[in-house]
C-alpha positions in Angstrom: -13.5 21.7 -38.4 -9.6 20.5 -37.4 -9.1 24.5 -36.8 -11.8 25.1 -34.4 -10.8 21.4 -32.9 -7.0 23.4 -32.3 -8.1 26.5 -31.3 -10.5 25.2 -28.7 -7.4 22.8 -27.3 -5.1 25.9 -27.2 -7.8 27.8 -25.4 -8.6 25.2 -23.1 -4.9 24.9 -22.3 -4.6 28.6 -21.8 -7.9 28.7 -19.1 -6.2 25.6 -17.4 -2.8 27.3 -16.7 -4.1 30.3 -16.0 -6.6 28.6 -13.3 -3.3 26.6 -12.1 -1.1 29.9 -11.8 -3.4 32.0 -10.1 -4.5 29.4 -7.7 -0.6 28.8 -6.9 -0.2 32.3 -4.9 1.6 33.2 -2.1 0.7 30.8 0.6 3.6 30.6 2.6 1.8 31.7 6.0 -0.8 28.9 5.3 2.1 26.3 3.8 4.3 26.7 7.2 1.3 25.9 9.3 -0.3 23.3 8.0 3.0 21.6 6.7 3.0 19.4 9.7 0.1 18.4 9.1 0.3 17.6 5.5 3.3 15.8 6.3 1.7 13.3 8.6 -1.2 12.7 6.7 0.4 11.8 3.7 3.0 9.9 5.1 0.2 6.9 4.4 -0.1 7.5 0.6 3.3 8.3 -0.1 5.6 6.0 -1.6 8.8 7.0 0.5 12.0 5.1 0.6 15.2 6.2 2.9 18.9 5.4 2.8 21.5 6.6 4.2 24.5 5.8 1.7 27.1 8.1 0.9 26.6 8.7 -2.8 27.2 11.1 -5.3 24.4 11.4 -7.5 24.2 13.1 -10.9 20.3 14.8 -10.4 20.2 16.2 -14.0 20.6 13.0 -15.8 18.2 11.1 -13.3 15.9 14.3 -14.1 16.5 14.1 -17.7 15.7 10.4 -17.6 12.5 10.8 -15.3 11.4 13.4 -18.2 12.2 11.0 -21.3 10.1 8.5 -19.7 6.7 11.1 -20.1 5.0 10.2 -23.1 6.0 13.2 -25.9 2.8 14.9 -25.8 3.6 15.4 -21.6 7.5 16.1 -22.2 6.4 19.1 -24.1 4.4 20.6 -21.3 6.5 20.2 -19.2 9.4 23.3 -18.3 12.1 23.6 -15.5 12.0 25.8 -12.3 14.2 28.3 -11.5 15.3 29.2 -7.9 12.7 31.7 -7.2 9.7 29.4 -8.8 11.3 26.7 -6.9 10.8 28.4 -3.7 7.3 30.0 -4.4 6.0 26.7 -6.4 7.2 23.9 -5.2 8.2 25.2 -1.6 11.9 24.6 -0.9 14.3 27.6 0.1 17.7 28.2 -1.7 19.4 27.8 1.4 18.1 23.8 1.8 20.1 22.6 -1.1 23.3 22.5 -3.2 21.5 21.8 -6.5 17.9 21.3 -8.1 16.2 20.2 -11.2 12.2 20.7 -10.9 10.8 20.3 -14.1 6.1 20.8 -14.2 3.5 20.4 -16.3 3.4 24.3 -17.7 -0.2 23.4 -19.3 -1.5 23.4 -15.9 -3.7 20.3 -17.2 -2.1 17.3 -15.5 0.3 17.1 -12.1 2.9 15.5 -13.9 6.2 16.9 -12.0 9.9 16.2 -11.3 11.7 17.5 -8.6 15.3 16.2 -7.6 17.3 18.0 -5.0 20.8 17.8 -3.7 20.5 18.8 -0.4 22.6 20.4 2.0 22.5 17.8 4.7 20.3 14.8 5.6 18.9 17.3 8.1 18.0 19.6 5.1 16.9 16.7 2.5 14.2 16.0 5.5 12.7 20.0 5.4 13.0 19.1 1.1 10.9 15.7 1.6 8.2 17.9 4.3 8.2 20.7 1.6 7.3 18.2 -0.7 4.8 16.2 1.2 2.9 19.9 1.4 3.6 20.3 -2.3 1.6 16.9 -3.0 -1.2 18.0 -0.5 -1.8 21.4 -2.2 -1.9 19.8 -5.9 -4.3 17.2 -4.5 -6.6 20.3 -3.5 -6.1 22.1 -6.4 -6.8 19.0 -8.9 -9.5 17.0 -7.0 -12.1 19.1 -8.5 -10.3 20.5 -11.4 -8.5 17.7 -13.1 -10.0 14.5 -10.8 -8.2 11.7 -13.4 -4.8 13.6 -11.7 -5.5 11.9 -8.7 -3.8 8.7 -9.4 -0.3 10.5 -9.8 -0.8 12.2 -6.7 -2.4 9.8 -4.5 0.9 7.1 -5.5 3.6 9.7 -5.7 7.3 8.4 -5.9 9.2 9.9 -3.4 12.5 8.7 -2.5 15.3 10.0 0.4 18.7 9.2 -0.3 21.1 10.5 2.1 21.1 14.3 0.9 19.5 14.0 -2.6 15.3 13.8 -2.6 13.6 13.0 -5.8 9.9 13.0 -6.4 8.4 11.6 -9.5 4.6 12.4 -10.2 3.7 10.5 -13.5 1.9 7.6 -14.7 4.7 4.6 -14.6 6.0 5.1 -10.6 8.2 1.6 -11.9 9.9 3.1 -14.2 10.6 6.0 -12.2 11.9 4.0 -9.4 14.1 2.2 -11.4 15.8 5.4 -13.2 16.1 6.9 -9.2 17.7 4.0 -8.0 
């Protein structure tokens, strides 16, 4: 009985990335249009917070820290981004930032995320907070129906500007995450 239990867990978890993956294609024609857009309507439901200090800020311990928070059975869902993912994914270009740490839920079953960005400029962390605001937007769409109990993370997303670094913190403790962002 604790066999078919695990096999129909690992199939479900397979079906649910594979939903999340395909429904993350290209959409940078629609993403560039509507970003605006996105931007000013979740303005209200975004936890934002700006600074300008000049700080240096070490993104892949506060990444690292924003990921040992996650309960275990999250942390091991969850895998890093590379540049290219990044860009197609999440939505931020190469040429916005210095450094980035973006690590997702790969199970496609929940919108926990992590994304922490060492911009380029303050000019440049604002495109990374807008590309961000989308990236909420379009996991709000793609989990309303699919995964509704995600809604919490994403409708009360930490998202914090700091001079050149943005960090955004989807999970289920936003104090905690605040606290570990600064």
């Amino acid at each position: 009985m604790r066999s078919k239990k695990a096999i129909c867990a690992v199939l479900a978890a397979a079906v649910m990335t594979t939903m999340a993956f395909a429904s993350c294609g290209d959409s940078s024609s629609t993403a560039e249009t509507s970003s605006s857009k996105a931007a000013s309507s979740s303005a209200d439901s975004t936890t934002a917070v700006s600074t300008s200090e000049a700080t240096t800020k070490d993104i892949t311990s506060i990444a690292n820290k924003l990921k040992d928070s996650l309960d275990d059975a999250v942390k091991a869902t969850m895998t890093e981004f590379d540049e290219n993912r990044i860009e197609k994914m999440i939505g931020v270009k190469k040429d916005l930032y210095n450094k980035a740490v973006c690590i997702v839920d790969a199970s496609g079953a929940s919108a926990h995320e992590i994304d922490c960005f060492e911009a380029k400029d303050e000019s440049s962390a604002k495109e990374i907070e807008t590309a961000l605001k989308q990236r909420i937007e379009n996991q709000k769409n793609g989990f309303k129906d699919y995964v509704p109990a995600e809604m919490d993370k994403l409708n009360n997303p930490v998202l914090v500007v700091d001079g050149n670094y943005v960090f955004m913190c989807l999970s289920n403790n936003n104090d905690k995450a605040k606290e570990i962002i600064g």
